[in-house]
N, C-alpha and C positions, 0 to 999 in steps of 0.2 A: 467547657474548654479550660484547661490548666493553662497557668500564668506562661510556661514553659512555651505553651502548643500557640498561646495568644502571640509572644515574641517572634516566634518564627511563622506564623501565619503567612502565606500568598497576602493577606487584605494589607498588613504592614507595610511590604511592600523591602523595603533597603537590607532588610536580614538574608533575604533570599538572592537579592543579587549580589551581596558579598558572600554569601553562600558560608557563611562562620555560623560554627557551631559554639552556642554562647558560654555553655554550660557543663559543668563537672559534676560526674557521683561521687561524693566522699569515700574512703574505704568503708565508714560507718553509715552508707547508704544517703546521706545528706546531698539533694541538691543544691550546687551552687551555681549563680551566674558571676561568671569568671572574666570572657571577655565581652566589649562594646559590641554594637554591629557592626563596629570598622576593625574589627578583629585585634585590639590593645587590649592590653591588661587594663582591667580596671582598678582606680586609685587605690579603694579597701574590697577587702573580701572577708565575710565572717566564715571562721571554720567552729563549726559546733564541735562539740562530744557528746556522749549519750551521762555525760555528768552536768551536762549543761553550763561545762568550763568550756568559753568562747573564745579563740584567738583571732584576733586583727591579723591579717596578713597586706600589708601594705604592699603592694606592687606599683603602682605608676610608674617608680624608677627604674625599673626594669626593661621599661619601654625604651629608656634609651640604647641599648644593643639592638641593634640594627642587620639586616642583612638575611643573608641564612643563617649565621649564628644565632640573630635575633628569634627567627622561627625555630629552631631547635631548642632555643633554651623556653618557649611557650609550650613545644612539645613534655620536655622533662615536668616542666611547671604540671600539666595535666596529669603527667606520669606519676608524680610523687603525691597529689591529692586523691587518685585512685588507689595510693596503696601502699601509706604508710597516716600513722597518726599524727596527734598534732602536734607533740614536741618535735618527732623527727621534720613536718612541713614545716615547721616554722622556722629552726636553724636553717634548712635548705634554702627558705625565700630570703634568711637576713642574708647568708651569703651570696645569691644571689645578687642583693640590690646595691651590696659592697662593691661587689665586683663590678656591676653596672655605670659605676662612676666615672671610670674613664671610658665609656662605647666602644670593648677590645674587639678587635676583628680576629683572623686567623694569624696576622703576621704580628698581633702581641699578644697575642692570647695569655702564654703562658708568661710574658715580662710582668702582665696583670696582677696572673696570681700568684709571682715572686714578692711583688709589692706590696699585695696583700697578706701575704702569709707572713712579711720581714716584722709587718709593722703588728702582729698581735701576738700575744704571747699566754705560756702555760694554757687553761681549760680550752680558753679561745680559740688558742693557736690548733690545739686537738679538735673541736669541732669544727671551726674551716678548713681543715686541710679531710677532714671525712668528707665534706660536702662538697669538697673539691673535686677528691677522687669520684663521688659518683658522677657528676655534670661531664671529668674526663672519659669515662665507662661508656657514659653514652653517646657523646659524640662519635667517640670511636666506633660503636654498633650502629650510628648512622651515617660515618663514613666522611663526617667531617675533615675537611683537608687541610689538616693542619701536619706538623711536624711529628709525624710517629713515632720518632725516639725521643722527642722530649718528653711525649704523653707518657709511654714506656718508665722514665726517668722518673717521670714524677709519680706513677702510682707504685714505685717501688721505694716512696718515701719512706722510711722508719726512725724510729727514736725522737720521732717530732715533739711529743710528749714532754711537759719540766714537771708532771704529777709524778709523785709518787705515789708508790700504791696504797689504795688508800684505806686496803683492808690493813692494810699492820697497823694502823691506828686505830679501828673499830675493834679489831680483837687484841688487844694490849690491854684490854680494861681501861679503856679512857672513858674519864667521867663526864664528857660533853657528849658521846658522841660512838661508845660503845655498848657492850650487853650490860645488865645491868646485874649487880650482886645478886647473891641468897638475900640477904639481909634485906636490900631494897626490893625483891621481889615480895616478900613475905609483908612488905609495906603497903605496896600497891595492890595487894590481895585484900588487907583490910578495907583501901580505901574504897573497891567493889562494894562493901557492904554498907559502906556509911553513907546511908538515906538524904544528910543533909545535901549532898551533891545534886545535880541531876540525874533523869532516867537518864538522858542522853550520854550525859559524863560517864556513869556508870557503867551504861552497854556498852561503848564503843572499849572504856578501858578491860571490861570483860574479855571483849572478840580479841582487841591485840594481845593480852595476856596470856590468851588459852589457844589463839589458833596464829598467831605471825601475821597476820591478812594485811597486805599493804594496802597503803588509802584508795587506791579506787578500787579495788574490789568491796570496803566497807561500803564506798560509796553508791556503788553499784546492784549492794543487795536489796531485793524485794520480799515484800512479805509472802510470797510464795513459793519462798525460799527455805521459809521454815515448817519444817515438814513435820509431823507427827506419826508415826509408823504403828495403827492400831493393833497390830498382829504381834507384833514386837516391845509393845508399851514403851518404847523408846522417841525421845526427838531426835529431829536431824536440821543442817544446816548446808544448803545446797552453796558450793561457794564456787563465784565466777574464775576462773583459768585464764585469767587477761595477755598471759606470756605465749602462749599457743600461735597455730600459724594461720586460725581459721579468723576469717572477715569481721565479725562481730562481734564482741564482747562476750557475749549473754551464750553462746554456744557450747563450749564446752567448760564440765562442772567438774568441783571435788566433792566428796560429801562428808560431810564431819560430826561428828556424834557433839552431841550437847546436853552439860549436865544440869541437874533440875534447878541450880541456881541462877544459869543462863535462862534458862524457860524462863522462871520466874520473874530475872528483871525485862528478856521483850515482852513478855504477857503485856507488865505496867507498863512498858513502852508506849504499849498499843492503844492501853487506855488516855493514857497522856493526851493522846493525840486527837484532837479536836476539828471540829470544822474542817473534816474531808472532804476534798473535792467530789461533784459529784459526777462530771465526765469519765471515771477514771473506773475501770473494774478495783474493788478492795482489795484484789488476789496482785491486781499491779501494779499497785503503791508500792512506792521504795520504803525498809523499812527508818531507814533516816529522811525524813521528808525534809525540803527547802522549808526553811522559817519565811521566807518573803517571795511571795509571787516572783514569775522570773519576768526583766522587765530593760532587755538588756537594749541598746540601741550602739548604732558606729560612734564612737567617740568623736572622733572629727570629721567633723563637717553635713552634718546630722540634714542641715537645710541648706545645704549649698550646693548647685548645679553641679560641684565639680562630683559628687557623688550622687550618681544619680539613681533614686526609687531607693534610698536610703530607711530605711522604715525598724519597728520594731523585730527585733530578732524571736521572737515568740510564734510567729508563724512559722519559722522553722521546723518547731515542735507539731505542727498541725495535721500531719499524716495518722493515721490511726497505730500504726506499727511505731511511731518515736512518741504518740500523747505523754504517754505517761514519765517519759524520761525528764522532759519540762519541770517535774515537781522532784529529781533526784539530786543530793546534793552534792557540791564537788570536793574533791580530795583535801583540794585546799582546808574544807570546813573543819577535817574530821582532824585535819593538823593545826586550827586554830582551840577545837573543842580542847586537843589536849595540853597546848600550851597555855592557856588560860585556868585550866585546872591545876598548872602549876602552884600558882599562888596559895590558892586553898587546902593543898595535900602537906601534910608532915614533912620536916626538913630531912634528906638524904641521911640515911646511919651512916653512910661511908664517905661523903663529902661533909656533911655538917652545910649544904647550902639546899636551894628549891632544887625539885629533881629538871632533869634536862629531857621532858618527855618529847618524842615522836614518835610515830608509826616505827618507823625502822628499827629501833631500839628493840623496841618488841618482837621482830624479826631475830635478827641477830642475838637475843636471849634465849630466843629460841630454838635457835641452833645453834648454838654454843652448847648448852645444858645435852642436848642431845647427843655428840660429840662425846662430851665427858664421860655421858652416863652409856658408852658401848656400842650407839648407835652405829650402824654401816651407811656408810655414803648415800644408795638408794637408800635408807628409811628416812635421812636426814632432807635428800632431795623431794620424795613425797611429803612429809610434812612439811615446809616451806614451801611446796608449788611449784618447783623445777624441773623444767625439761630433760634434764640429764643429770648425773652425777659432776662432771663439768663443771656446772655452775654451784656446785657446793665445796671444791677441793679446798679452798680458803681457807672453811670453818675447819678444817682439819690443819691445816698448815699453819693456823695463828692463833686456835683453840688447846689445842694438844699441849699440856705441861705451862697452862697461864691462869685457870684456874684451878 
């Protein structure tokens, strides 16, 4: 009997005649228990990722909305845990618990979220007023009875925004924060080669240099990924499509040709790596494995009734289809491996300071260069991993006649 099957059991007895269903599928397949048997949110909820980067979703406060309001917005709570990730849940639940503060009913609903929205500004004030509009989307598809032209009114908010855009500083050749030179490209090519480094420093600066790959997709690759084509005497690099519309990460691929000096350093990678688990098929090791067991627990309130069956989050990982995710590293790492390599790498030819590495930079070099060098919009979109032309006009609109 699963933990699931034990909670809601006849023999428990109080699950069944509250008749609450306790528990949410993640969209990445994770079960969670969400509510009590008395049908509240509970205090914390851990939302995993197949990175093994965990968000706290504090809800208790959220308990205080009351009413049908209050049942509507546990609905949304379930709606948005089946089917969005965990940056977009996590802004959802902080606005949420914002808005929770004053208990709005229908006849202040919207004075709420004037209050709310007066008092936050620039990024903030653009990510509450998104989270806004969805919670008003669906009440309205459940027929909540509130004011329909205010609701109207308010999802026809625009210009909430005080960002500016934020591509004219990334393609301006800005030295924090946009593509990077010829000059420093041809830098960071060396420092591929120089052994003193890590394998890890090494590969990871390899993938960002040759293929754009944003950090979870580094973080997501397995060593089953790298494929060898006997017929073709060629490598390959199967790479995750994280932007797509399908459930699960690991679904749909790119595939990217890799040159023998990429072989070269994962071959060493491979050897590096020591004291492999021995649960784990070798084929579905990630190729950047976690340095430390994963070992994560609720941060507050770990022994305290008020969280209750609080325990290690490693069982999480315990299904046979997620085992191996437990040992993949998160995004976070592959953006710590490279600022820390800062220190060791040659000073910038074009700044004269330490280079200002992340993932994205590496993106944005490389689509830039491809721009320059005649590229058409789709060639630019498949090599960076974009669903459409769309999401490449930028590099043409703030590429074109800068370098």
């Amino acid at each position: 009997m699963t933990v699931r099957e034990m909670l809601v059991s006849p023999d428990i007895g109080e699950d069944v005649v509250f008749g609450v269903d306790r528990f949410v599928t993640s969209r990445l397949g994770y079960e969670l228990e969400v509510f009590s048997r008395f049908g509240k949110l509970l205090p914390m909820v851990l939302l995993p990722d197949d990175t093994t980067r965990t968000v706290y979703l504090k809800l208790g406060e959220i308990n205080l909305i009351r009413g049908e309001l209050g049942a509507l917005v546990k609905k949304i709570i379930t709606f948005t845990l089946e089917r969005y990730h965990s940056g977009t849940v996590s802004a959802r639940i902080s606005f949420l618990r914002m808005f929770s503060v004053d208990s709005p009913d229908r006849n202040s609903f919207f004075d709420a979220l004037d209050q709310l929205i007066c008092q936050s500004k620039g990024r903030d004030k653009e990510v509450l007023i998104t989270s806004a509009k969805a919670l008003v989307r669906f009440l309205i598809v459940h027929e909540y009875d509130f004011d329909i032209r205010l609701a109207e009114d308010f999802l026809g908010l625009e210009g909430y925004t005080e960002h500016q855009n934020s591509y004219s500083a990334l393609f301006m050749m800005d030295e924090e924060l946009g593509p990077f030179s010829r000059e420093e490209v041809a830098v960071l090519l060396r420092e591929v080669d120089n052994d003193t480094h890590s394998c890890v420093v090494r590969v990871i600066l390899d993938l960002c240099l040759n293929f754009g790959l944003r950090p979870i997709q580094i973080s997501l690759l397995k060593r089953k990924d790298f494929i060898y084509d006997k017929m073709a005497g060629l490598h390959y690099l199967r790479v995750p499509r994280v932007k797509g519309s399908s459930q699960y990460r690991r679904v749909n691929f790119t595939t990217r040709l890799v040159r023998e000096s990429t072989v070269t350093l994962l071959e060493g990678l491979f050897k590096s790596q020591t004291d492999l688990p021995l649960h784990v098929n070798e084929d579905e090791l990630p190729i950047f494995l976690r340095s430390r067991p994963l070992k994560l627990r609720f941060r507050l309130g770990y022994d305290s009734p008020l969280v209750p069956r609080a325990g290690s989050s490693k069982s999480i990982y315990q299904s046979e289809h997620k085992r191996s995710y437990a040992l993949h590293c998160t995004p976070n790492y592959i953006w710590r491996v490279l600022h820390q390599a800062e220190k060791s790498f040659p000073l910038s030819p074009r700044t004269g300071k330490n280079f200002h590495l992340n993932p994205y930079r590496f993106r944005y070099t490389l689509g830039t260069m491809a721009v320059v060098s005649g590229c058409a919009p789709e060639e630019v979109a498949e090599l960076l991993d974009h669903q459409n032309i769309l999401s490449v006009k930028h590099y043409f609109k703030f590429s074109l006649g800068k370098v």
